[in-house]
C-alpha positions in Angstrom: 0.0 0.0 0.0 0.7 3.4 -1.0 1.7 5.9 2.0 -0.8 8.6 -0.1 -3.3 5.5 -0.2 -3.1 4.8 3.8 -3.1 8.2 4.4 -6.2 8.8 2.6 -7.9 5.8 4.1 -6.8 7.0 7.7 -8.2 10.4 7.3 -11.6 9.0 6.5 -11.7 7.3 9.2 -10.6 9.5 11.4 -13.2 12.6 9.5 -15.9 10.1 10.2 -16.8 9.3 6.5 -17.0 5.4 7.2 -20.0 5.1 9.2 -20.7 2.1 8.8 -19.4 -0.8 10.6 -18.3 -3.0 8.4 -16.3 -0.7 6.3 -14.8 0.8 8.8 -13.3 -2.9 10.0 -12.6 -3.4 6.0 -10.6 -0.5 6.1 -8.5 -1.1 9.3 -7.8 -4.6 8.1 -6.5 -2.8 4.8 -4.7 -0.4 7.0 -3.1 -3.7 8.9 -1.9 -5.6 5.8 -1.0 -2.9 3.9 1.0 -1.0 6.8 2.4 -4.3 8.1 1.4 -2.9 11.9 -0.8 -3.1 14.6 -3.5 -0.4 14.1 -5.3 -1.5 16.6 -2.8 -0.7 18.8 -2.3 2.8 17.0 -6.4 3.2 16.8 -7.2 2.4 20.1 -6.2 5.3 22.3 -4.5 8.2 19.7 -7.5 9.1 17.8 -9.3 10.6 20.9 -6.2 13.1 21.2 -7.2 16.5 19.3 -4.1 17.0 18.0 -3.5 13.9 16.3 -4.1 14.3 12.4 -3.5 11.5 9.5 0.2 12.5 9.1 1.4 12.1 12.6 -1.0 8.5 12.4 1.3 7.7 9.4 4.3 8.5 11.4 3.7 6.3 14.1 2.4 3.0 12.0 5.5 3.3 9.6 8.3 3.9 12.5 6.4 0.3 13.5 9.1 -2.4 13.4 7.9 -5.8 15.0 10.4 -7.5 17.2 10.5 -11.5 18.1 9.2 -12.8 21.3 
């Protein structure tokens, strides 16, 4: 996935354009295998904070590296 693609997808999500349930869980799953991170991790708690926008959300998923256990 394109970053301009992700970063599209994250800003209607985070705009509210996906209203509907299963899109929205479409799109994160997108987000997910195209990012190759955790959004739900990401999602879960930084998209209450006002100051959070689509490019600092971009930020944080692609500095994402996964580690073994």
């Amino acid at each position: 996935m394109i970053r301009d693609e992700a970063m599209r997808l994250v800003q209607h999500l985070m705009d509210g354009r996906i209203t509907v349930e299963s899109e929205a869980a479409a799109t994160l799953g997108a987000l997910k295998t195209g990012l190759v991170c955790p959004t739900s991790a990401t999602t879960s708690t930084e998209t209450s904070i006002p100051e959070l926008n689509a490019e600092k959300f971009m930020a944080r998923a692609l500095a994402y590296e996964p580690f073994a256990l």
